[in-house]
LUMKEDO-304358 format. One record per residue (C-alpha): residue number from 0; residue in three letters; x, y, z. Coordinates in Angstrom, 1 decimal. Each point is the difference from the previous one (the first is absolute). Last residue first. Example, Ala and Ser with C-alpha at 12.3 -4.5 7.8 and 13.67 -1.06 7.14 Angstrom:
<semars>
1|SER|13.7|-1.1|7.1
0|ALA|-1.4|-3.4|0.7
</semars>
This chain:
<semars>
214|UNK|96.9|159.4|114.7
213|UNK|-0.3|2.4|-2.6
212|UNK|-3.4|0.1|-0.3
211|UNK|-0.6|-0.7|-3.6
210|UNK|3.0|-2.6|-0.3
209|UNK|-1.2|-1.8|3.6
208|UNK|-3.5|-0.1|-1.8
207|UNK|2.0|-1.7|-3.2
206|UNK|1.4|-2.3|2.3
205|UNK|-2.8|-1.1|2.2
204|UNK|-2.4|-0.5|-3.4
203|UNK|3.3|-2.0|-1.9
202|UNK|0.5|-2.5|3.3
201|UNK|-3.8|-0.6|0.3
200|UNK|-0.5|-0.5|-3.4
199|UNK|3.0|-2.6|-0.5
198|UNK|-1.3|-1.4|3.4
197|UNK|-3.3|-0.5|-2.1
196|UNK|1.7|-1.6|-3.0
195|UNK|2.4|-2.3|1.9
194|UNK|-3.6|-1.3|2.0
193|UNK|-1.8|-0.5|-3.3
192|UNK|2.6|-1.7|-1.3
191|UNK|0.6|-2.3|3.0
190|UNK|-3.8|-0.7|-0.3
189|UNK|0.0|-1.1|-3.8
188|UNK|2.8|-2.2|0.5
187|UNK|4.0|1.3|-0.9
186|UNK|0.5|-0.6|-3.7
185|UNK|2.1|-2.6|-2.2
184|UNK|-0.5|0.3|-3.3
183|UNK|-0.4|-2.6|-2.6
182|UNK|0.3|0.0|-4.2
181|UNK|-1.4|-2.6|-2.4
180|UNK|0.3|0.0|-3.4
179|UNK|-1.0|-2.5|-3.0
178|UNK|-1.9|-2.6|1.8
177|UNK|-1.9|-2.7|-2.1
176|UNK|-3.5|-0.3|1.2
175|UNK|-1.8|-3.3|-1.1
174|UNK|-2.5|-1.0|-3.1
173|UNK|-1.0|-3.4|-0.5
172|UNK|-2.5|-0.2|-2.5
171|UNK|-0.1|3.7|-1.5
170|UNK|1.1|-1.5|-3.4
169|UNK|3.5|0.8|-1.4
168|UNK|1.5|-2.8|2.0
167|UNK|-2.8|-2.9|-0.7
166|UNK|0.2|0.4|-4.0
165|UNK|3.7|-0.1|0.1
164|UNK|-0.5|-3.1|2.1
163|UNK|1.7|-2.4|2.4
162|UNK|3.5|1.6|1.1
161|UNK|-1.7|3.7|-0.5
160|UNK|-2.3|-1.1|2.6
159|UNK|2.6|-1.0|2.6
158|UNK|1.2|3.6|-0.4
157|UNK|-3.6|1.8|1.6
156|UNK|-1.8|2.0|-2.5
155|UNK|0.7|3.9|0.6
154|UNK|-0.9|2.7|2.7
153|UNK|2.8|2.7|0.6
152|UNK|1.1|1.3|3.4
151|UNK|1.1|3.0|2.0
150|UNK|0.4|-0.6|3.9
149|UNK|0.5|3.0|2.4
148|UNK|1.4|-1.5|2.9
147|UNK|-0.9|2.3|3.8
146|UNK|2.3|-1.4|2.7
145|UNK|-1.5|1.0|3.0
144|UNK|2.5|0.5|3.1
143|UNK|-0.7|0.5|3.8
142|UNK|0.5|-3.2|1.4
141|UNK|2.9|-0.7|-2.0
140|UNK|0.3|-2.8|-2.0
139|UNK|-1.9|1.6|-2.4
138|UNK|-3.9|-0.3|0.1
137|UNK|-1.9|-0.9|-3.8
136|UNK|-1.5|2.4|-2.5
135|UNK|-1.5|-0.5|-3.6
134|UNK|-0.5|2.2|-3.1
133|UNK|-1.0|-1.3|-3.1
132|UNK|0.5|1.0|-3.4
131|UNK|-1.9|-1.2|-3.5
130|UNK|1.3|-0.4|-3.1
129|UNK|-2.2|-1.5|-2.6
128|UNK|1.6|-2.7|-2.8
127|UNK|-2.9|-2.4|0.5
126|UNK|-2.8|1.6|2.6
125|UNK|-0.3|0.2|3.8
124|UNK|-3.9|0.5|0.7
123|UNK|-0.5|1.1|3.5
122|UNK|-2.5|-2.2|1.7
121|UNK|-1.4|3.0|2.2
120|UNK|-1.1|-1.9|2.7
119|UNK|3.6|-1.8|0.4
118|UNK|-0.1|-3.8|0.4
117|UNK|0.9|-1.9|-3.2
116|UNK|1.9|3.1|-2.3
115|UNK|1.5|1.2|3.1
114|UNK|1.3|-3.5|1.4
113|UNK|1.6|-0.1|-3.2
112|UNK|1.5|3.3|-0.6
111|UNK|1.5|-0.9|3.7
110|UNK|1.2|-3.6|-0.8
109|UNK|2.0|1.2|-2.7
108|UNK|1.4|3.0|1.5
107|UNK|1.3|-2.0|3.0
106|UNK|1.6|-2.3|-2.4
105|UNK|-1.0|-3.7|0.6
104|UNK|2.4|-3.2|0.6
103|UNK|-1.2|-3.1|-0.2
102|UNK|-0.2|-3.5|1.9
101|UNK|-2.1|-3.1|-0.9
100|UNK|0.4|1.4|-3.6
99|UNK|3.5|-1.6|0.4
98|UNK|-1.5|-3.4|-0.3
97|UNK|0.0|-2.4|3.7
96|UNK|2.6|-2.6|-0.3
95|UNK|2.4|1.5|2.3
94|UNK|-2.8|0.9|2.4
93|UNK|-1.4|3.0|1.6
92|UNK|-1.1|1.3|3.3
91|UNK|2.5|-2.3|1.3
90|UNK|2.1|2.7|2.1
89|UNK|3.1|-1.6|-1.9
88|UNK|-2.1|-0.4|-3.6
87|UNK|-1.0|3.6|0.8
86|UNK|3.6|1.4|0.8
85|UNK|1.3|-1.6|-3.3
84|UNK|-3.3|1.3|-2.2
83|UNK|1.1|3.2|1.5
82|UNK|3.0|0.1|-1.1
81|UNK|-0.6|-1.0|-3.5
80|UNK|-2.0|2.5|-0.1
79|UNK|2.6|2.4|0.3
78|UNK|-0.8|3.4|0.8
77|UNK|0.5|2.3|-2.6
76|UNK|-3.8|1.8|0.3
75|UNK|1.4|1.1|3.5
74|UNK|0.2|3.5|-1.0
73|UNK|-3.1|0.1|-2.1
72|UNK|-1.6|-0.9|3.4
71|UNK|-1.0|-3.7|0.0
70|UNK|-3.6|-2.1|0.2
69|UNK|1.1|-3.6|0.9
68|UNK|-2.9|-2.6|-1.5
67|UNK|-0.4|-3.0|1.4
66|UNK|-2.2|-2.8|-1.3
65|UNK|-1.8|-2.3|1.9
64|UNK|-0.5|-3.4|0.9
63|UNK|2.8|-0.6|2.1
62|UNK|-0.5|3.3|1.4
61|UNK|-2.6|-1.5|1.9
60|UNK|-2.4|3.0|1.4
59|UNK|-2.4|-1.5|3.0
58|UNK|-0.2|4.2|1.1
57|UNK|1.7|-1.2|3.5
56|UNK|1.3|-3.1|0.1
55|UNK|1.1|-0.5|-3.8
54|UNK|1.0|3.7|-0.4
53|UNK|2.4|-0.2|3.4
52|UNK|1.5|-3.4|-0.6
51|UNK|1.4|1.6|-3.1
50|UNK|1.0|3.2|1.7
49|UNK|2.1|-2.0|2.7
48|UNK|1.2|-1.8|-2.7
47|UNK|0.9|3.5|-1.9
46|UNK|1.8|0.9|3.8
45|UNK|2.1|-3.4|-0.1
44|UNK|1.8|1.1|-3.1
43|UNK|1.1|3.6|1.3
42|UNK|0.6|-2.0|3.2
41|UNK|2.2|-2.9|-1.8
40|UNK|1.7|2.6|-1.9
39|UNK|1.1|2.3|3.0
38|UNK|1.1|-3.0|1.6
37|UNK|2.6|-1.0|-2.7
36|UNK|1.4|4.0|0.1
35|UNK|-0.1|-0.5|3.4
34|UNK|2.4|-3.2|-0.1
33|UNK|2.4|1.3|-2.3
32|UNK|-0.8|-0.8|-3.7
31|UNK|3.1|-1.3|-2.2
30|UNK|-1.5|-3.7|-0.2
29|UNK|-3.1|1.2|-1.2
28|UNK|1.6|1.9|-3.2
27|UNK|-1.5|3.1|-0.1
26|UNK|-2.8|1.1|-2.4
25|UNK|-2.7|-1.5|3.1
24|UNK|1.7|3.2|2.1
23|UNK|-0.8|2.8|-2.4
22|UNK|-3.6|-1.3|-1.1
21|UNK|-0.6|-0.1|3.3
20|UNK|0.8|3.1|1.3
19|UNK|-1.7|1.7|-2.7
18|UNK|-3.4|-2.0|0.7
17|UNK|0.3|0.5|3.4
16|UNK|0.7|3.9|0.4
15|UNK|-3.3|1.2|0.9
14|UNK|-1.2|-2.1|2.3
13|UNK|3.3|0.6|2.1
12|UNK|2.2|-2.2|1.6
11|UNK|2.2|0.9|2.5
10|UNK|1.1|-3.6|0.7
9|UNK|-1.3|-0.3|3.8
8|UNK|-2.9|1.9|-1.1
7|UNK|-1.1|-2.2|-2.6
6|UNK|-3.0|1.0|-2.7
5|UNK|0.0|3.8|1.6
4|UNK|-2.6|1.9|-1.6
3|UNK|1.3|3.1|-1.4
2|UNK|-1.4|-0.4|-3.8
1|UNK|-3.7|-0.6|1.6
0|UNK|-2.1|-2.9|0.1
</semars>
């Protein structure tokens, strides 16, 4: 899947802009939607049955059964999950009586020092109270962007242990990365660069031999 797939061409309906588009229309009154607005939410809603029936026919995945777990961009991290849980329930990947651990929300950074800790080769060793950076890149919305996010972060024990234990929150049980500055650039790709910097060259060499022989 990728963020300009079209989920309903007649509708103009982008991959990337369902989630946003339906938290906005399913805050309005039903009565006060116009007739696309309604048809945009049954085929936002109709697209997550389509992936249900996908996961159990293909990969024999039942999400009825399983737990999902949304990984989110620190600028996303305010989504409500209350939201979600609606659009779920609608889409039936979920039910009203299923517990809210059937559905959570996980910072990117989070999941990341995770998977790191579990899968990399070098097992780094993230430590209570260390601070640690991380530098990630992902494609702008324009072809030829990177946005480059340095990410600065702080392990300590997770809050729902400070709830149960004093013992448990100053031990190394649970520890998770708690972000304490992160800045973004936006820069053209690697080639683009590369291309700007040689025509940059070209341009300076042609002038300076036009400044040498008077031309």
């Amino acid at each position: 899947m990728e963020p300009e797939d079209v989920v309903d061409e007649n509708l103009g309906l982008l991959l990337k802009d369902i989630f946003l588009v339906y938290f906005e229309l399913h805050t309005k009154n039903a009565c006060h939607l116009t007739a696309i607005e309604a048809s945009t939410l049954s085929s936002i809603v109709q697209y997550f049955k389509n992936i249900k029936a996908r996961l159990a026919s293909e990969f024999k995945l039942l999400l009825d059964t399983s737990q999902i777990i949304f990984v989110v961009l620190s600028a996303l991290a305010d989504w409500d999950v209350c939201l979600l849980r609606a659009l779920f329930v609608e889409a039936e990947w979920i039910t009203p009586e299923d517990d809210e651990s059937k559905l959570m929300l996980v910072p990117f950074i989070e999941a990341h020092v995770n998977n790191l800790q579990m899968f990399s080769k070098g097992r780094p060793d993230f430590r209570r109270e260390g601070k640690y950076m991380i530098l990630h890149m992902h494609l702008a919305e324009e072809e030829d962007q990177v946005v480059y996010t340095l990410t600065c972060f702080k392990m300590q024990c997770a809050k729902e242990l400070m709830a149960v234990s004093r013992r448990l929150a100053s031990s190394d049980f649970l520890l998770v990365p708690f972000v304490l500055s992160s800045k973004s650039v936006c820069l053209p790709t690697t080639d683009e660069a590369m291309l700007t910097t040689i025509k940059r060259t070209i341009t300076n060499l042609r002038n300076n031999y036009k400044a040498r022989n008077g031309i």
